[in-house]
N, C-alpha and C positions, 0 to 999 in steps of 0.2 A: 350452499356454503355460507350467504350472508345470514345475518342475523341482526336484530337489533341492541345485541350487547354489542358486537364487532363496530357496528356505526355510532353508539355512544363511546363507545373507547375511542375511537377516532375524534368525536366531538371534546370529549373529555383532557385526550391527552396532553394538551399544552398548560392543562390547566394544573394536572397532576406530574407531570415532567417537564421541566428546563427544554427548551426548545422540542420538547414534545419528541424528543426520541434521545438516545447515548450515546451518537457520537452525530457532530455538526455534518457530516458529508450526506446525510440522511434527513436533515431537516426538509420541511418543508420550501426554505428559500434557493434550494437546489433543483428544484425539479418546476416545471410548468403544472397549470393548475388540474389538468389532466391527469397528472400522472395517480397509481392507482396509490390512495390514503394509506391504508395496512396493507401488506403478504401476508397470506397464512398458510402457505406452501409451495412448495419447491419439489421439484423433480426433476433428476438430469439438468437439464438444459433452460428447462420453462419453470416459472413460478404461477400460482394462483393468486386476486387479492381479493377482496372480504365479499366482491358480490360476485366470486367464480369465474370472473375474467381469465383467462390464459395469456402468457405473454410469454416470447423469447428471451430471457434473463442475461445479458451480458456482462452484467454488475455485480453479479454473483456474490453477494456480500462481501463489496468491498476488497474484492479482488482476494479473498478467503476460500472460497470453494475453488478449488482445484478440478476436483474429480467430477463433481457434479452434488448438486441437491440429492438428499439423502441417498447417498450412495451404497451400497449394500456391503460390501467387503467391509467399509467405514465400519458399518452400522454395527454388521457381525462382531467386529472386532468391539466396539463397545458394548453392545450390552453382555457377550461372555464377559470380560472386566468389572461390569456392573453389577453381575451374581458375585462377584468377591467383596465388593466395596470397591467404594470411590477413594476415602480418605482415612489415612490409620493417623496409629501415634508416635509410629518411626517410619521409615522410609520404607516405600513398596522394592521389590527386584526391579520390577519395569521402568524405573527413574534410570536405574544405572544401565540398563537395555536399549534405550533412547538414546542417552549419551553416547554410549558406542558406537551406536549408529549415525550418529552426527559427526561423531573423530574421524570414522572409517568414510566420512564421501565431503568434508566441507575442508579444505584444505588449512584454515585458519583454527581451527578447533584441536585443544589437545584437552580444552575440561569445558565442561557446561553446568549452566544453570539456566532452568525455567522459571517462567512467570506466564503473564496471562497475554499480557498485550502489548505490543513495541514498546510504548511510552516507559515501562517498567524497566527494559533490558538499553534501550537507549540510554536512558539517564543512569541507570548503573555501569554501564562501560564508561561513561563521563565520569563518573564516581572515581573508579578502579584509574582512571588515567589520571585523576588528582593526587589519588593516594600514592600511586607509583612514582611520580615526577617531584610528586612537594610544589606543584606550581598550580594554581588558580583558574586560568583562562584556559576559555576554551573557543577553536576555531570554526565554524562550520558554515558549510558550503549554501549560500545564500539564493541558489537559485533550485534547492533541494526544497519542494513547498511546506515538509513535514515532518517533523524526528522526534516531538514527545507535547504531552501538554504540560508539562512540568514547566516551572520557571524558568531555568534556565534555559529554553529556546521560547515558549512562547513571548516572553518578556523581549522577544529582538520581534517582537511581528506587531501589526497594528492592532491587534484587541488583548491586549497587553493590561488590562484593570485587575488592579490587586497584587499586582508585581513589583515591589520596591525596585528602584530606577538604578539604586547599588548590586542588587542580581543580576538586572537586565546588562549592566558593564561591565560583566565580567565574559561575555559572548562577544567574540568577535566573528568577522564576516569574510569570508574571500566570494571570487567569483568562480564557475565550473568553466574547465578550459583556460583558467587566464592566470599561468604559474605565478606571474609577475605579481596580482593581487594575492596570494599568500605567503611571497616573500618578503612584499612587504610589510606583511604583518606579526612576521618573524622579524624583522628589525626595528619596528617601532616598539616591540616588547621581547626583548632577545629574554632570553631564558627563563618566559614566564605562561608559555604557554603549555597547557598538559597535553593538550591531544589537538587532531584534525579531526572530524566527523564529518563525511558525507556518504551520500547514495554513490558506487561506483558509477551506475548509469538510473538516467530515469528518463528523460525523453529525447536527448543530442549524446550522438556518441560521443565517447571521449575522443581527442585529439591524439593522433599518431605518438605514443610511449605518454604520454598524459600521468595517467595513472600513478606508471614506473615513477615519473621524477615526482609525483605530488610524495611518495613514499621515500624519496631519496629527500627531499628537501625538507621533511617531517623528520624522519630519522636523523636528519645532519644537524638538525635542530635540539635535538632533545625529547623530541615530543613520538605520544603514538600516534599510530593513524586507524583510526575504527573506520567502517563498512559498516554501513547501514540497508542490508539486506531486507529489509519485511518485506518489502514490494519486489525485490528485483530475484532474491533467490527463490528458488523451483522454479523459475517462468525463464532467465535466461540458461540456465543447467539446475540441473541436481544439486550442485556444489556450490550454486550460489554465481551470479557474476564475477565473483573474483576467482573462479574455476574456468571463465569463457574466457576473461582478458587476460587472466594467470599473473595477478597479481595478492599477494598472501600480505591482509593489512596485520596487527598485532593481535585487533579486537573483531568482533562483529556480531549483528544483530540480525534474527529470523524472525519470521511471525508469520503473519494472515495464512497464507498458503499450507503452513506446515502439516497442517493437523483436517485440510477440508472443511474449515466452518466451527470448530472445537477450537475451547480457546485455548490457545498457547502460545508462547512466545520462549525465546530462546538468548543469550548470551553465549558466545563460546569465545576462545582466545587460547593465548601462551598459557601456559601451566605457569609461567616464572610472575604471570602480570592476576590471572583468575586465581591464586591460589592464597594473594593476599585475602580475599573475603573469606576465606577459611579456616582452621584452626591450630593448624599445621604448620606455625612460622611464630617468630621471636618479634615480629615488628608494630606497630599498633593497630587492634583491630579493626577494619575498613565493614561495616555494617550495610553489606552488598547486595543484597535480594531476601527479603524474608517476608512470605505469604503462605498463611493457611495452604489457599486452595491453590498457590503455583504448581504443585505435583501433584493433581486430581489424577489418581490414576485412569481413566476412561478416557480423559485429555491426550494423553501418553500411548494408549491405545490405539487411539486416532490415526496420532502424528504416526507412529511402526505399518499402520496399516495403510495409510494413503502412502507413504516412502514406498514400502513393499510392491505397491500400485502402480507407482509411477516409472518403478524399476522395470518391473516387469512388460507393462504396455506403452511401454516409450510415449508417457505422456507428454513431454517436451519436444520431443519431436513432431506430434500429434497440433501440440498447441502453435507451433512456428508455422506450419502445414497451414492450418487454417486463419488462424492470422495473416499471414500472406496473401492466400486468393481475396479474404477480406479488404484488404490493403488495398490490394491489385486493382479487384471490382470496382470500390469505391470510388476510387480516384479516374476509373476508368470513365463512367457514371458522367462524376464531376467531369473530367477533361470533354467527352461528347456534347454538354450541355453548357461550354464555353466559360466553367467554372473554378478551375483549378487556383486560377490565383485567389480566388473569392472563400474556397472551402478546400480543405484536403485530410487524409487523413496517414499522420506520417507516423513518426518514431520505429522502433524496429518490429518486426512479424510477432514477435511472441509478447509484445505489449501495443500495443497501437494507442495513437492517441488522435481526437478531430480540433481541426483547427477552424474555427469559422470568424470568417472576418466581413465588413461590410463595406460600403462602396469607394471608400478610402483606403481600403485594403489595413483599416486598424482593427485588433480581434473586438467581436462585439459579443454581449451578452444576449442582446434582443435578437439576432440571428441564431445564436445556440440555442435559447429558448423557442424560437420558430421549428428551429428541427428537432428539437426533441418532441415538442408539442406533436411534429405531426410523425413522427417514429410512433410515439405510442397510442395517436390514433390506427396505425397499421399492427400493432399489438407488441410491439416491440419497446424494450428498454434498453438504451444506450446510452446511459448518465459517463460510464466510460467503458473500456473492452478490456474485461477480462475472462479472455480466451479460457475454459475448463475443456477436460478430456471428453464432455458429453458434447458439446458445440459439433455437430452434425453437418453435413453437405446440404438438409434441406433447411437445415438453421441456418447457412448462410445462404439460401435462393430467395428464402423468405423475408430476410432482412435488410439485401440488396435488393427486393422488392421495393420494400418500404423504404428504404433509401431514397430510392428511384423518385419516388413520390414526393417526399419530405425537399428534394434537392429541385425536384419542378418550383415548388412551391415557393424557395429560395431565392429561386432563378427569377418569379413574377416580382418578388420582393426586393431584389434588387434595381430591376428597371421601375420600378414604383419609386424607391427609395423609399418606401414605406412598412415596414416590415410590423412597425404595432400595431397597424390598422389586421392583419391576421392574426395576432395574439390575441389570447382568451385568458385575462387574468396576470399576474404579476411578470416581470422577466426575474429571472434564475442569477443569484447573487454571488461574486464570489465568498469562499466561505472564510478568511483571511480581510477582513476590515474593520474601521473602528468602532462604526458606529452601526445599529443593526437597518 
């Protein structure tokens, strides 16, 4: 499988690409220096990289594959699409096939629009909630790590260059769980905020009716409240987390998941709030999503065929299933090996997240790097857990293998207090700071 273009493309790439890949969570300061350079394939569960390696995939592009690496039902469903074409000069059927299907199972949807990647439908529900309110600012949940690279969020984060400092203030910040910080940011700017944006859930539950009142206090306000769904719909329900907590924001936003690895992304909402981007209204027009390739029909095929999937073989039920004994193991692992406060791996069954920290019990980088380093010496990639419908019973004995291993090795390195005398190579950086 390797070759010597694959390892010049590898040598090459930084040189011909901006951090040497498209999007930062894939750079190389993410990963230890083990991890494999290129993938040039995916199956199910496992990935191959450029010199035939095999490895357990749990990253699954970014938490995008759903079903599994080239999936088949997927596939079928695209390439019949693909003998028709991809892209016309008016609207395909299957645009408005998709959308139906997203009214009939996501409770906030009564119209959609497509795009390719969060970034796109984030910042257009920010749009749509300027145009609706006549008001500026916008609020969003500060301990959400991600919602678009567009200026008006990245400009509130530390590698914020090339962001006039008059966008970046037009974002303001509350905290998750903490009503009190977004009340007061309703009265330091009374009727100038357009919207809230946050992730219903991402790694701490919400707080007993949380939710309910950030939506009572948003509404009492003036303001909408959007759902930033990319990561958390299909992995908590079908319908998106705000189908499990049953709360209905005005706006919200789909991606990664929807489609298995094809790209897509999703805006839906109130007819009364999404139908300003359209044509069909006396008020000034709001110029809300417009891309060539946002309705690739094969995209669209995708997303009907992994929904169709996931209906059928109760893939969310599937993914919490094994998420759990995951969870379970883990920590089990950790607690036998006197490690629990040191390392754990918490958040809920159908997203899990590892927490590793060092002999201060502050999180540390050079210990995450430790364990991933030595996961993917057991062949395993754990950059984070995103559970697909192929993640197997001997995916998880083999991974809680390498667990096992990787957590020994933790275990020497904390009675050392030495943990970069066993690194090989850089530690794994956050990808949120100023300077590289």
């Amino acid at each position: 499988m390797s070759n010597n273009k694959d390892s010049q493309l590898d040598l090459n790439a930084s040189s011909l690409i901006p951090a040497g890949c498209h999007t930062y969570s894939k750079g190389n300061d993410q990963f230890p220096m083990n991890a494999p350079s290129l993938i040039v394939k995916g199956s199910g569960s496992h990935c191959w990289d450029e010199k035939g390696t095999e490895f357990i995939d749990w990253g699954m592009g970014l938490r995008s594959v759903i079903l599994g690496h080239a999936f088949e039902p997927v596939l079928d469903a695209v390439r019949e699409q693909l003998l028709l074409g991809s892209n016309f000069t008016r609207p395909s059927p299957i645009e408005a096939l998709l959308a139906q299907e997203l009214v009939s199972i996501i409770p906030s949807a009564e119209m959609c629009k497509f795009a390719k990647n969060g970034s796109d439908v984030t910042t257009a529900a920010t749009r749509l909630a300027r145009a609706y309110t006549g008001r500026k600012f916008i609020a969003r949940c500060s301990d959400n790590p991600f919602f678009s690279f567009d200026d008006w969020f990245i400009g509130t984060t530390s590698p914020n260059g090339g962001i006039p400092p008059e966008i970046s203030g037009l974002t303001l910040q509350f905290k998750y769980n903490d009503l009190s910080s977004l009340e007061v940011l309703f009265q330091e700017y009374p009727d100038q905020i357009s919207c809230v944006i946050m992730e219903p859930v991402s790694t701490v539950p919400p707080n007993e009716s949380y939710l309910q009142e950030v939506k009572r206090i948003t509404h009492q306000n003036g303001a909408l409240l959007i759902f930033d769904e990319i990561i958390s719909g299909f992995r908590w329900h079908l319908g998106g987390a705000q189908t499990y907590f049953d709360v209905v924001p005005d706006l919200s936003t789909f991606g990664k998941a929807i489609a298995n690895g094809f790209s897509l992304s999703a805006l839906v909402g109130k007819k009364e709030i999404m139908e300003l981007g359209g044509l069909d209204h006396p008020y000034k027009k709001v110029f809300l999503l417009s891309s060539t390739n946002g309705a690739e029909t094969h995209s669209l095929a995708a997303a009907l065929a992994t929904i169709k999937t996931m209906k059928e073989d109760k893939t969310v039920h599937h993914i919490w299933r094994i998420g759990g004994t995951l969870q379970e193991g883990f920590n089990e692992i950790a607690k036998d090996l006197g490690m629990l406060d040191y390392v754990k791996m918490e958040g809920y069954p159908c997203s899990p997240y590892l927490v590793t920290k060092d002999n201060n019990l502050n999180p540390s980088m050079e210990y995450r790097t430790l364990f991933l380093q030595e996961t993917i010496n057991m062949k395993v990639l754990l950059p984070w857990i995103a559970i697909s419908q192929s993640h197997s019973e001997s995916d998880l004995a083999a991974t809680l293998e390498a667990c096992t291993s990787a957590l020994q090795l933790y275990k020497i390195a904390l009675d050392t207090g030495d943990p970069l005398s066993m690194i090989k190579g850089p530690i794994v950086k956050p990808v949120f700071r100023e300077y590289n």
